[in-house]
C-alpha distance (Angstrom), angle and dihedral (degrees) to the residues before:
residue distance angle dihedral
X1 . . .
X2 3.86 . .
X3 3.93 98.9 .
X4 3.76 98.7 28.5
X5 3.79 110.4 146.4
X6 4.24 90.0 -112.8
X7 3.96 93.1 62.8
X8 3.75 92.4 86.6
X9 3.61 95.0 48.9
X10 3.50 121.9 96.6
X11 4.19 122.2 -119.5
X12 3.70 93.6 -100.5
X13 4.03 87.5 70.1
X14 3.72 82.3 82.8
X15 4.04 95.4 32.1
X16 3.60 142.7 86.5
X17 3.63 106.1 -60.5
X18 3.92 112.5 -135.3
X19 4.23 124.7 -120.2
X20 3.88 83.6 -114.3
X21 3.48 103.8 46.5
X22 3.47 121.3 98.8
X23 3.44 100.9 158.6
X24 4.03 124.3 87.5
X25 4.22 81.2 86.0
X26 3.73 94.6 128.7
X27 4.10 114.4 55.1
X28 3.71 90.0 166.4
X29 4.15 88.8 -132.1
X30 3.64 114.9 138.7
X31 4.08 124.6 -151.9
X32 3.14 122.9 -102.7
X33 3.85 122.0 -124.8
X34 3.40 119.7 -151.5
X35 4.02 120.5 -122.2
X36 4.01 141.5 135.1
X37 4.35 145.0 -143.2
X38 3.61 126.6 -44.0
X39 3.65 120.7 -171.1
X40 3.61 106.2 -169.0
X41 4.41 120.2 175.7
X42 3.75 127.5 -153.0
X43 3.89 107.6 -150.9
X44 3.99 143.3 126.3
X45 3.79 100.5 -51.8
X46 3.90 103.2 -111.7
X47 4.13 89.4 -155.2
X48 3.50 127.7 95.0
X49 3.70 123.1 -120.0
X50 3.75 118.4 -29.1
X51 3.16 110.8 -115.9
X52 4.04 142.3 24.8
X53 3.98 99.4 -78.2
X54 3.98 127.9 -174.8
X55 4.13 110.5 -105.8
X56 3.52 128.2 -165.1
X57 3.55 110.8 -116.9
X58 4.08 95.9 -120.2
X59 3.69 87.5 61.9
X60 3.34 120.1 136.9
X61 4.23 110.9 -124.1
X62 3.46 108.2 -114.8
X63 3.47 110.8 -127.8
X64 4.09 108.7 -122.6
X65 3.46 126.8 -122.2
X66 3.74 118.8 -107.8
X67 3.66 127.4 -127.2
X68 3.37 117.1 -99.6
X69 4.26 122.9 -106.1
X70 3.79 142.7 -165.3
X71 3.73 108.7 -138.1
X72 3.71 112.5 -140.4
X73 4.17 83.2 17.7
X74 3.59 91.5 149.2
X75 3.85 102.1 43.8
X76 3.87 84.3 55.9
X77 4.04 92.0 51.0
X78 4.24 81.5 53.8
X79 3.89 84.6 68.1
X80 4.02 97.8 43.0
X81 3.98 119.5 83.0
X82 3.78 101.4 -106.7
X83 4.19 106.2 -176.7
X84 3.35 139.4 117.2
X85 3.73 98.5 -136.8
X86 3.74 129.8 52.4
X87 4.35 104.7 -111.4
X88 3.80 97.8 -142.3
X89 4.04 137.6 -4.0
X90 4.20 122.6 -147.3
X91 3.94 118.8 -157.0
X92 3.68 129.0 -127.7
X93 4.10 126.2 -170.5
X94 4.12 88.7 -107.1
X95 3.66 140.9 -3.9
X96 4.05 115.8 -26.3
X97 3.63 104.2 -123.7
X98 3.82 106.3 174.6
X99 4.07 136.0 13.2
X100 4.02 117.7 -165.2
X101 3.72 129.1 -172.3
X102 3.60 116.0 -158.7
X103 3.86 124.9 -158.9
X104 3.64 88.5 -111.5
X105 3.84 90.8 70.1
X106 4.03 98.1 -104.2
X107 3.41 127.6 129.6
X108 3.71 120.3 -143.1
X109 4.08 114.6 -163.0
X110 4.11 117.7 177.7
X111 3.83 128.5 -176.5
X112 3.53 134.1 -152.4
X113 3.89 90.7 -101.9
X114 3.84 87.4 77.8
X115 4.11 89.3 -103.7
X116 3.51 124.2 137.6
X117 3.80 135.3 -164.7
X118 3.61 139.2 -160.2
X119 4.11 120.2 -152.8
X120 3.72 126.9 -178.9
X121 4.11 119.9 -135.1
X122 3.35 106.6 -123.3
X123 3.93 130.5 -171.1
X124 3.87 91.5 -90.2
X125 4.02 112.4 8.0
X126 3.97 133.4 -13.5
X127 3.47 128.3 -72.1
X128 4.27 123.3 -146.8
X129 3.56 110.7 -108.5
X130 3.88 112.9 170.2
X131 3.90 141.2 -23.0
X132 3.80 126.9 -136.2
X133 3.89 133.6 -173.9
X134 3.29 92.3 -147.4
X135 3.68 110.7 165.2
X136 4.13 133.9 11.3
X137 3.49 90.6 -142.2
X138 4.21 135.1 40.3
X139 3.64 124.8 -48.6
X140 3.99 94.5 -122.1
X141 4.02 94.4 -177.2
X142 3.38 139.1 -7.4
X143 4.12 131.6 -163.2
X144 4.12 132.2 -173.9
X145 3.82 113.1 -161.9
X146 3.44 132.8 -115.7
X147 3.66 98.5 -98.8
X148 4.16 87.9 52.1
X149 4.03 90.6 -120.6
X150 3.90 107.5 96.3
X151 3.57 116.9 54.1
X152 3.98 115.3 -178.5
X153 4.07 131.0 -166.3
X154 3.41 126.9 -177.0
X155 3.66 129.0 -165.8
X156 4.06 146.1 -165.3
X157 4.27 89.2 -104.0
X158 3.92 81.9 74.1
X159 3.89 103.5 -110.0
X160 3.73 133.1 108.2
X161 3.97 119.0 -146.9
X162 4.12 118.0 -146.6
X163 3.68 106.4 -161.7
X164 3.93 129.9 -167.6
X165 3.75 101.4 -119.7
X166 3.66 92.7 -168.2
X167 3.80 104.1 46.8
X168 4.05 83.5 30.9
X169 4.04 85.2 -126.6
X170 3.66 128.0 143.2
X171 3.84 101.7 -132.8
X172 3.71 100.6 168.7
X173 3.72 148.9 48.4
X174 4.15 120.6 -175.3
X175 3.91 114.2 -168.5
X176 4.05 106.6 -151.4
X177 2.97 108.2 -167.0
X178 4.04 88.4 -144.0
X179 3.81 137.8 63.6
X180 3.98 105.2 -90.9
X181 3.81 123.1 -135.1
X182 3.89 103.3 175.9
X183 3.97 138.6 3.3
X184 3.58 129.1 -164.9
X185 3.93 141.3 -179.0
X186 3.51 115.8 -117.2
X187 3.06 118.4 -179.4
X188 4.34 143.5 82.1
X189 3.98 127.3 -90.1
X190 3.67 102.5 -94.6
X191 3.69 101.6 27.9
X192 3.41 120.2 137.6
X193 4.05 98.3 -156.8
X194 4.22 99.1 71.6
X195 4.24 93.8 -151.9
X196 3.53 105.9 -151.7
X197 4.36 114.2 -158.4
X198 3.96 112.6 -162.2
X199 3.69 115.0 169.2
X200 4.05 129.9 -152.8
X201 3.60 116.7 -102.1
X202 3.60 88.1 -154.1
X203 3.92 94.4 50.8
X204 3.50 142.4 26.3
X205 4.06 82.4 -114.2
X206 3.71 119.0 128.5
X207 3.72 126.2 -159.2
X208 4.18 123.1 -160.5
X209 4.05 106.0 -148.8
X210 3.94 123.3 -171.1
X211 4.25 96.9 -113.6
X212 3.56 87.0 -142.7
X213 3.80 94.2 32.9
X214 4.23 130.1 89.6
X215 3.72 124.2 -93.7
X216 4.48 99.7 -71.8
X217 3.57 104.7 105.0
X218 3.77 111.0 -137.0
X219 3.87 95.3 -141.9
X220 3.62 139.6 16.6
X221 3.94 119.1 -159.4
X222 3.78 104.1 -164.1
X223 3.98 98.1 158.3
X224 3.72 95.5 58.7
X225 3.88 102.1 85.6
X226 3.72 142.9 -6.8
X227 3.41 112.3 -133.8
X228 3.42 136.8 40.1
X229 4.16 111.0 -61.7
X230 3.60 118.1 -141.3
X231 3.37 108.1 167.9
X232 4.45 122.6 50.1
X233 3.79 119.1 163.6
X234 3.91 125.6 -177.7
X235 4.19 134.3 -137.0
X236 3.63 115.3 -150.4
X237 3.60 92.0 -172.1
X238 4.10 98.3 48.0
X239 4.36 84.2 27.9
X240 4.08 77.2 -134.4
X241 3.92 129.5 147.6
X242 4.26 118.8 -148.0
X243 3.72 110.7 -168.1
X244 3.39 121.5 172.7
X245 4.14 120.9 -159.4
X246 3.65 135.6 -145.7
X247 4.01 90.7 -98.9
X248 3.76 88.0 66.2
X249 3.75 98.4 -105.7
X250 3.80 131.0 135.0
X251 3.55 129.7 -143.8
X252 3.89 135.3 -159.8
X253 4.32 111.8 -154.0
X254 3.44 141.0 166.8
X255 3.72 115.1 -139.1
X256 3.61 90.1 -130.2
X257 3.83 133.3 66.2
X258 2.65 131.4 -28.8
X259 3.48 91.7 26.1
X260 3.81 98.5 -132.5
X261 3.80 148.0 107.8
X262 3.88 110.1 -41.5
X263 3.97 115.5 -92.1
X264 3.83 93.6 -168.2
X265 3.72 106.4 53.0
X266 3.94 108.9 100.9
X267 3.47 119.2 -134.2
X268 4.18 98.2 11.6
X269 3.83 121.8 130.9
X270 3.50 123.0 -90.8
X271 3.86 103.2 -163.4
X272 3.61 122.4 39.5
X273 3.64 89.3 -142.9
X274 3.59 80.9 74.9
X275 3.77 95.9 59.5
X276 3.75 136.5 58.1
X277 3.89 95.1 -121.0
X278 3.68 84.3 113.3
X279 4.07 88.0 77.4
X280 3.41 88.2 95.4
X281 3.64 104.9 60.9
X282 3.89 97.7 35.7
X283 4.00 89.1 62.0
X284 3.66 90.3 40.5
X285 3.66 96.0 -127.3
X286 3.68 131.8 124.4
X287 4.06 122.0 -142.9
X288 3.67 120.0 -118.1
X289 3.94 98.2 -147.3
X290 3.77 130.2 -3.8
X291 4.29 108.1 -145.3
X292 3.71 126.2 -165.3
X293 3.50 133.9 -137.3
X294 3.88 113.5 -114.2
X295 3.79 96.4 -100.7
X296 3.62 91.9 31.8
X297 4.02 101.2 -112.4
X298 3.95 92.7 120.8
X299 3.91 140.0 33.7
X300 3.83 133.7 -163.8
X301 3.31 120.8 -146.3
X302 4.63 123.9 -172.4
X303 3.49 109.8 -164.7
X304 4.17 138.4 -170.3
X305 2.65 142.4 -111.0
X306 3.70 89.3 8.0
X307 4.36 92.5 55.1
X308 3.98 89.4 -151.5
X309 4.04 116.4 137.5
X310 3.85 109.7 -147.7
X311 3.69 125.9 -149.7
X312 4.27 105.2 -157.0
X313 3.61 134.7 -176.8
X314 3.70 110.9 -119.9
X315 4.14 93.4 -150.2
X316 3.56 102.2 38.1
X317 4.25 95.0 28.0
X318 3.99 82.5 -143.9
X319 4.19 121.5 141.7
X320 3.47 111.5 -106.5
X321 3.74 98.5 168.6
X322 3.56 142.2 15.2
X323 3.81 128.8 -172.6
X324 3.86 113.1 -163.7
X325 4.83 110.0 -143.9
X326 3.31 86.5 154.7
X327 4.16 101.4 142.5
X328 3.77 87.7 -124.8
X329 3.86 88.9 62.4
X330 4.12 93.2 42.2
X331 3.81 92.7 63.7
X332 3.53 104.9 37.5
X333 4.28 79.4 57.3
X334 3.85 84.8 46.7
X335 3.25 98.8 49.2
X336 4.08 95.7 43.0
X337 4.09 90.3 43.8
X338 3.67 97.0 -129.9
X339 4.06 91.4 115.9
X340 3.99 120.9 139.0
X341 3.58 83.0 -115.2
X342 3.65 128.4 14.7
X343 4.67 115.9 -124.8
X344 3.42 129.9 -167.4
X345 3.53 111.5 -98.2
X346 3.78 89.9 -124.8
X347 3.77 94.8 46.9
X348 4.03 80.9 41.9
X349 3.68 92.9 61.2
X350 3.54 93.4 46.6
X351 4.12 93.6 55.4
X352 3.94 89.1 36.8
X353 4.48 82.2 57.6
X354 4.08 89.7 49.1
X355 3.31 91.8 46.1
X356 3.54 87.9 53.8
X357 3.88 90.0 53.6
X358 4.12 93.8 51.5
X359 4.04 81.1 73.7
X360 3.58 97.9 51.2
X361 4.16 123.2 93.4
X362 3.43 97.9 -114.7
X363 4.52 126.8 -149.4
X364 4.08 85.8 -65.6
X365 3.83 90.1 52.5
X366 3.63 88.1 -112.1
X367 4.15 137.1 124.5
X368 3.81 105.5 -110.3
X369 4.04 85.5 -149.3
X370 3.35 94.2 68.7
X371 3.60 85.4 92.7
X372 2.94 102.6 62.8
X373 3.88 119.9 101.5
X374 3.77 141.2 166.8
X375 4.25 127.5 -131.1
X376 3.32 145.1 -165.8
X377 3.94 135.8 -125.3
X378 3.74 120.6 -123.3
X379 3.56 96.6 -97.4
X380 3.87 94.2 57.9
X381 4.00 91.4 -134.4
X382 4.05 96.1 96.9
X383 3.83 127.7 53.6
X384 4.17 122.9 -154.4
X385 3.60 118.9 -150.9
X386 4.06 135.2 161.2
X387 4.12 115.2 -123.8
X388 3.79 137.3 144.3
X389 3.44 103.0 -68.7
X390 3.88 93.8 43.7
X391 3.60 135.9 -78.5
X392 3.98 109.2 -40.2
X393 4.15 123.5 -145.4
X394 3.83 97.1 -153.7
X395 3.71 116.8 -173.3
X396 3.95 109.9 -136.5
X397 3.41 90.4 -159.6
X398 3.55 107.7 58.5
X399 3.82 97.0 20.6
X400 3.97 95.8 -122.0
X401 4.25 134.0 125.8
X402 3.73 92.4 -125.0
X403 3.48 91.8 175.3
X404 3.76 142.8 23.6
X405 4.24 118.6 -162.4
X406 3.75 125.8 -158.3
X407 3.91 95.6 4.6
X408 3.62 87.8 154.5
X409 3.65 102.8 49.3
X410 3.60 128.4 100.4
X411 3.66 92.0 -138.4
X412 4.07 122.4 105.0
X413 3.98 93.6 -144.8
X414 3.99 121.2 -148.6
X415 3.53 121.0 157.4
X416 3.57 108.1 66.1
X417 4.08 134.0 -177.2
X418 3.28 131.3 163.1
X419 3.77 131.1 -145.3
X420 4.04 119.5 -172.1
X421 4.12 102.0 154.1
X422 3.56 128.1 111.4
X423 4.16 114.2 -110.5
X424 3.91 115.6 -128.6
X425 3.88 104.1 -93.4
X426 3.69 117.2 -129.0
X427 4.29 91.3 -140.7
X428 3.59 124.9 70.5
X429 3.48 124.1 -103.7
X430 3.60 119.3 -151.1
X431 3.99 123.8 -164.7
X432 3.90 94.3 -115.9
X433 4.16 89.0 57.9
X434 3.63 88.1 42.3
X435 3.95 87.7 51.7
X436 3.62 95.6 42.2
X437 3.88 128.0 95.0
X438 4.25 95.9 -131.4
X439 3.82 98.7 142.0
X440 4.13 83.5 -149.8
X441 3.62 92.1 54.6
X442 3.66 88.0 43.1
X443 4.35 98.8 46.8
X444 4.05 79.9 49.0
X445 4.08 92.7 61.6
X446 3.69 95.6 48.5
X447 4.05 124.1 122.8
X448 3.83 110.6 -114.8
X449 3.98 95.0 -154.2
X450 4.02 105.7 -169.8
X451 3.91 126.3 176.3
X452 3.80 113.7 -152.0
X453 3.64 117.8 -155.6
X454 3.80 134.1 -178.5
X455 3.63 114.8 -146.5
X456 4.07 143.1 -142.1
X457 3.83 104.1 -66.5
X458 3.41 94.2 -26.4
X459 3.99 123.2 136.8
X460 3.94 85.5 -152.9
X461 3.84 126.0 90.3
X462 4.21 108.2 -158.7
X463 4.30 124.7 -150.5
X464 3.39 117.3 -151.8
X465 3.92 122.3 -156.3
X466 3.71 134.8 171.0
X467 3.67 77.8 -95.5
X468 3.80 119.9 104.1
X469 3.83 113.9 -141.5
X470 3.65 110.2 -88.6
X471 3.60 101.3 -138.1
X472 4.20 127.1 -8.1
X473 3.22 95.7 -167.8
X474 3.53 103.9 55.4
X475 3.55 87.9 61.8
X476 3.49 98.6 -140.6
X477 3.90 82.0 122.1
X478 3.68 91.2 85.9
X479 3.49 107.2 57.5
X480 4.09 103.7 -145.8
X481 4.22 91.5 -156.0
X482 3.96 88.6 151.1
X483 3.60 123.0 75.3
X484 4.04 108.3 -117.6
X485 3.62 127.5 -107.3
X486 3.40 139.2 -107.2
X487 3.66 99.4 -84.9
X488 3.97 93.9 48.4
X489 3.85 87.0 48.7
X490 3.49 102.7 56.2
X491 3.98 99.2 36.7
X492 4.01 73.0 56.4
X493 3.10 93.3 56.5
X494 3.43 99.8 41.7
X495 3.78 91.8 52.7
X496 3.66 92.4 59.5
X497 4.03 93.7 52.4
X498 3.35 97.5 50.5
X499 3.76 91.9 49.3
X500 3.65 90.5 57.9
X501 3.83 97.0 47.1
X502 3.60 125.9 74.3
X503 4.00 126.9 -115.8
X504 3.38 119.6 -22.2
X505 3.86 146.7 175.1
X506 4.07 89.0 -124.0
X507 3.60 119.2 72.5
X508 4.35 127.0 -179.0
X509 3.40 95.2 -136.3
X510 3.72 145.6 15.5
X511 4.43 142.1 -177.1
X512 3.25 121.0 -131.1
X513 3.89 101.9 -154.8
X514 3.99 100.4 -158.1
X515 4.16 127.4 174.8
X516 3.94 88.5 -102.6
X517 3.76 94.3 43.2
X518 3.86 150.2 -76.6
X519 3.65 135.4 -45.5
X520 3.60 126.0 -162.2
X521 3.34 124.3 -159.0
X522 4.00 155.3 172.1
X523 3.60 133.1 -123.7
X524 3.76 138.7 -149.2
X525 4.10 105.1 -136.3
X526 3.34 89.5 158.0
X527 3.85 98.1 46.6
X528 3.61 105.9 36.8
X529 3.76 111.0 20.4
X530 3.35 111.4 162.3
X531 3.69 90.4 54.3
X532 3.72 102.6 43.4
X533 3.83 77.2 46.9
X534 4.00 87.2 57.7
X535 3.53 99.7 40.7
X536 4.01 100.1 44.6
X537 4.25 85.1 53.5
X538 3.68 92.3 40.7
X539 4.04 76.2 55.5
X540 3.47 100.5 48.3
X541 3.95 99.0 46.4
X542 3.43 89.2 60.3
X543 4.43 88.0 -111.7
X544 3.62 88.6 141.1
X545 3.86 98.0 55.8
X546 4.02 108.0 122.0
X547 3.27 99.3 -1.0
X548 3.95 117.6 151.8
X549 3.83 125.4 -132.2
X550 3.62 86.2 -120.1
X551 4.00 98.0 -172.1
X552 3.53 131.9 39.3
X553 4.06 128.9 173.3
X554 3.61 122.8 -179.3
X555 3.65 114.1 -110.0
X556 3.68 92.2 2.0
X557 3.87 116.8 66.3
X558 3.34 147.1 -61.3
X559 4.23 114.4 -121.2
X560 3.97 125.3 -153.9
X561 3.73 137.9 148.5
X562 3.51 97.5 96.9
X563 3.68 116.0 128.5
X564 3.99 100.2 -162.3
X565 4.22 84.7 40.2
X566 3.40 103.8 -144.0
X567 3.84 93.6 90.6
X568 3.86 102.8 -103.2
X569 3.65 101.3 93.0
X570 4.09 143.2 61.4
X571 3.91 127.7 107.5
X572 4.13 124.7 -155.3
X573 3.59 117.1 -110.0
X574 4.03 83.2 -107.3
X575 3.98 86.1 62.2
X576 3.84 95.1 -122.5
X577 3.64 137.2 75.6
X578 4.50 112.6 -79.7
X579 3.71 124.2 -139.4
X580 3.73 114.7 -117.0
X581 3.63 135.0 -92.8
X582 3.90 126.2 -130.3
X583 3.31 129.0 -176.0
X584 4.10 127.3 176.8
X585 4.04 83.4 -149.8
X586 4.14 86.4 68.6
X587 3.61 126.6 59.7
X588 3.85 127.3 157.3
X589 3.58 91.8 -124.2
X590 3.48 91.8 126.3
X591 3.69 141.8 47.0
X592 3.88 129.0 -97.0
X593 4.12 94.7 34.9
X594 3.89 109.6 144.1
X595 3.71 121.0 -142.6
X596 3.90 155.4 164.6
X597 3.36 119.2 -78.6
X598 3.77 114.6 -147.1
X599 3.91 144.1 169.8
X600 3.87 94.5 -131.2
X601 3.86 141.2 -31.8
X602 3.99 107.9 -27.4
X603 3.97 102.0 2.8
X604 4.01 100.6 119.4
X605 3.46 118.8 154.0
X606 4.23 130.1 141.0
X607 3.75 100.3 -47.9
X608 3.70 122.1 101.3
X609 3.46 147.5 155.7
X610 4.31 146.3 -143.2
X611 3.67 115.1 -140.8
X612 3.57 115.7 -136.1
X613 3.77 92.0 -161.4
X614 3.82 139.8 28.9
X615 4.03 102.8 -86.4
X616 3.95 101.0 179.5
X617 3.87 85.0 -179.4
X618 3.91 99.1 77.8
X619 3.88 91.9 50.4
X620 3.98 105.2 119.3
X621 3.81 89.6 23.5
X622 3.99 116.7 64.5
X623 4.01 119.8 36.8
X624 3.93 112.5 -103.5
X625 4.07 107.1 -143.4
X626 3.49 108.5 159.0
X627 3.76 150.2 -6.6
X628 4.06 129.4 -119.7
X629 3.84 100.4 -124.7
X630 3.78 100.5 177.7
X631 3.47 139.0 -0.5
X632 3.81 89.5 72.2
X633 3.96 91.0 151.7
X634 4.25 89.2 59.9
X635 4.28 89.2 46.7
X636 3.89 85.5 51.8
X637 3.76 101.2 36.0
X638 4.32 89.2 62.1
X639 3.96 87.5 44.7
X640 3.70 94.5 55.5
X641 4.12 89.5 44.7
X642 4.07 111.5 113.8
X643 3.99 114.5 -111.6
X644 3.97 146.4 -170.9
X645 4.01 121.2 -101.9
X646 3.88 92.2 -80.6
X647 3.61 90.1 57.5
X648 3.97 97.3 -103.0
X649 3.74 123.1 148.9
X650 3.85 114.8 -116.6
X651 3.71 89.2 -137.0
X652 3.36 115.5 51.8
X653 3.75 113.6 -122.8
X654 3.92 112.3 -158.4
X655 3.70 138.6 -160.6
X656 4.03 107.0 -128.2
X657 3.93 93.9 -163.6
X658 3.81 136.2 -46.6
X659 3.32 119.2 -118.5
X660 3.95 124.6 -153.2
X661 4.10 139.6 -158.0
């Protein structure tokens, strides 16, 4: 990450530390305590009195309140995803960044690579309709119009793209002439004129663009906001735009002139001193989407760096709920057990860390939680949105978490959008089997509702169903429909050479068996020879026997292979110091990559190290030979240990042997 606390350290931090040098005490890493979700709801109190008072024995009884219910609550919950496990996963090139449904039962999924694809709802599941390069740069925002045909992305390389969602055509390119932030659709079911809004990311300027027009817009708003507005959403019903800017200010327009509050909506607020819209700037926080009800009474708002989901009324722009995932909130419920669901401490820590990271700018300068968004069901009484513990189904109406997705995934979901409609069936339906009690007929006319969700750098989207995965270990799950890169290819190839040839000082993988568990991992022959070549002897001679894991930093790494274990010592198998080994296949840009550990350019030995976190910053400057592929739970059970000023664990934790294939 670009501002992680290691950039400003130099390489030794990971090196061999020398018999003079005492310094390297301070790493700046902080421990991680473990903790978990807290919803919490500001509304009317629905107790009586706080507080035993004296009556006076005439008193009339007052009568108590009762608690609030959904009708039909259950019969709504029938048409909501309800697993624990995402059903399937589809691939794109890089990380998923945004997944649309459109009312005419397409989904719409785009990647930071600028690539966007078009699937087709089908009875059960999706089917792959077309593939378009659309941009050269990020997909900053997308939008799908009211009517589902028009979907619109626009990127950093200054162009929108309008696409046909029907015929699954691109039909039109607008040249800017600025860097976008946000893009709406503006304009009513039915109208012919698709009005396109795109505002400046520069500016709190607004420009209105024919979709199927050239590159003139047809009005500018300038006066609306400020700064810079990164988030517009439209009402059919109300034919009403909210946008929300950078300064934490929301705005009520009409997409006509004069470009202002709406005159002919009965019953709406006419000063914003009136409403609570104001949240926003009094917490200093700035939402990252703003989500209508279906029939446009409500909105829900998730906003950073406050975490709070807000429930809004659309007429009288008042708070009606508020649900505190602030990380403050998660691990006092953590720590007092009375969490919707109930983590691991060590899988707790790890979540707590990544939720740490959704906060930080990332390579591109931006927030990766700006993603993240929250929706609503069909039925406007239940609210979907992606936290810690999984994604939450929160009925507004009662105030509960009826439901919690993908608790036991490793995935930190984002994205979210949520299909409940029934797909146009190829066979005819006639009244008598519609009438009829055939169970077949009657399986065949059921809803398939699916929520698709992109994830935290992951070039995956996931559905879930009311469908458990069949089988996980098949691994049909994760639907490989891209062809794999470089890397993957040659440590393919690699694989299948080796297996052919007899013994030899490389190996693929290798185990490290240590006295808190086992680590299994993958290594580069290919890329890095001479040091897989080092490490898989070092293995096999039994070098690695006892030795401690002599540094450890938080959400960094954890370093061992260090004979005397303070750092200092640890000779090749050639007896001198090897030069290093890049390859533009390897990067640390992702956690759990083992490497050399040196003192400077060309100064490998024994030691090494297993980054618990992408660190983009060593790329070019320690050897990447393998990759920990399971025992996760081991790697982040010795990074979450407590240790001394240099680092050092108080208990020593010790490698029994290493074993290699």
């Amino acid at each position: 990450m670009s501002d992680s606390p290691m950039e400003d350290q130099d390489a030794s931090v990971l090196g061999k530390r020398g018999r003079n040098d005492p310094g390297h005490a301070e790493n700046g890493a902080q421990d991680v305590e473990p903790a978990t979700k807290k919803v919490t709801i500001e509304e009317e109190s629905d107790d009586d009195d706080v507080g035993p008072m004296p009556m006076p024995a005439d008193a009339p009884v007052a009568a108590k309140k009762k608690r609030k219910v959904l009708p039909h609550e259950r019969l709504y919950l029938e048409h909501v995803p309800n697993t624990n496990q995402y059903y399937k996963s589809f691939m794109h090139r890089d990380i998923v960044n945004f997944c649309t449904i459109t009312k005419t039962d397409f989904l719409i999924t785009t990647s930071v690579d600028g690539h966007v694809k078009l699937w087709r709802k089908q009875e059960t599941g999706i089917e792959f309709v077309k593939h378009y390069r659309a941009h050269l740069t990020p997909v900053v925002a997308v939008s799908a119009s009211a009517d589902g045909q028009l979907f619109a992305t626009v990127s950093d390389d200054m162009t929108a793209k309008v696409f046909d969602v029907v015929n699954f055509d691109m039909i039109n390119i607008i040249k800017l002439g600025f860097k976008p932030h946000s893009c709406c659709w503006v304009h009513r079911r039915g109208q012919a004129q698709g009005l396109l809004a795109v505002a400046d990311a520069s500016s709190g300027t607004i420009r209105l663009y024919d979709g199927r027009g050239g590159d003139t817009p047809l009005e500018t708003i300038e006066t609306m906001h400020r700064f810079p507005v990164h988030i517009m959403t439209y009402s059919d019903r109300y034919d009403t735009v909210i946008s929300a800017d950078e300064g934490g200010f929301i705005e009520y327009w009409q997409p006509v002139e004069p470009f202002s509050l709406p005159k002919n909506v009965p019953k709406l607020w006419s000063y914003k001193s009136e409403t609570d819209l104001y949240e926003f700037k009094k917490t200093k926080s700035t939402p990252t989407c703003i989500t209508l009800s279906p029939d446009s009474s409500s909105f829900v708002t998730f906003s950073l760096p406050d975490r709070q989901v807000r429930v809004f009324t659309f007429l009288s722009g008042k708070l009606s709920r508020k649900y505190d995932e602030s990380l403050e909130a998660i691990q006092e419920m953590q720590q007092a057990g009375t969490a919707v669901y109930r983590v691991e401490d060590m899988e707790f820590g790890r979540r707590l860390a990544m939720e740490r990271e959704l906060e930080l700018p990332g390579p591109d300068g931006h927030v990766p939680g700006r993603w993240s968004n929250a929706v609503w069901d069909e039925s406007g009484s239940f609210v979907l949105y992606p936290s810690l513990l999984g994604i939450k189904v929160v009925n507004v109406v009662t105030n509960r978490v009826v439901n919690m997705l993908g608790k036991d995934e490793v995935v930190r979901f984002l994205n979210l959008s949520l299909y409940q409609g029934a797909p146009a069936k190829k066979t005819m339906t006639t009244m008598a089997m519609a009438a009829s009690a055939n169970p077949i007929l009657a399986e065949k006319g059921q809803r398939d509702p699916t929520l698709f969700c992109s994830g935290y750098k992951k070039p995956r989207f996931y559905l879930f169903t009311r469908s458990e995965p069949e089988d996980n270990k098949s691994g049909e799950r994760d639907v490989f429909n891209e062809r794999p890169t470089r890397e993957e290819q040659s440590v393919a190839a690699t694989t299948v050479g080796q297996g052919r040839g007899g013994p030899s000082p490389l190996a693929n993988s290798a185990t490290i068996h240590t006295t808190v568990g086992d680590i299994h991992m993958r290594l580069f022959p290919q890329q890095a020879p001479k040091a897989v070549e080092n490490f898989v002897s070092h293995a096999r001679s039994g070098y690695f026997e006892g030795v401690i894991f002599h540094r450890v930093i938080p959400k960094f790494m954890i370093q061992t292979g260090d004979p005397l274990g303070d750092g200092t010592g640890g000779v090749s198998i050639w007896g001198r110091e090897f030069e290093d080994e890049f390859s533009d296949d390897l990067k640390h840009d992702r956690p759990y990559t083992v490497s050399m550990a040196n003192a400077g350019p060309g100064t490998n030995g024994s030691q090494f190290f297993i980054t618990t976190n992408a660190t983009p910053w060593l790329d070019k400057k320690h050897t990447i030979f393998g990759r920990v592929l399971s025992g996760l739970e081991v790697v982040h059970g010795i990074e979450n240990v407590k240790t001394n000023k240099l680092d050092k664990p108080y208990e020593d934790i010790k490698i029994v042997n290493v074993d290699v294939e």
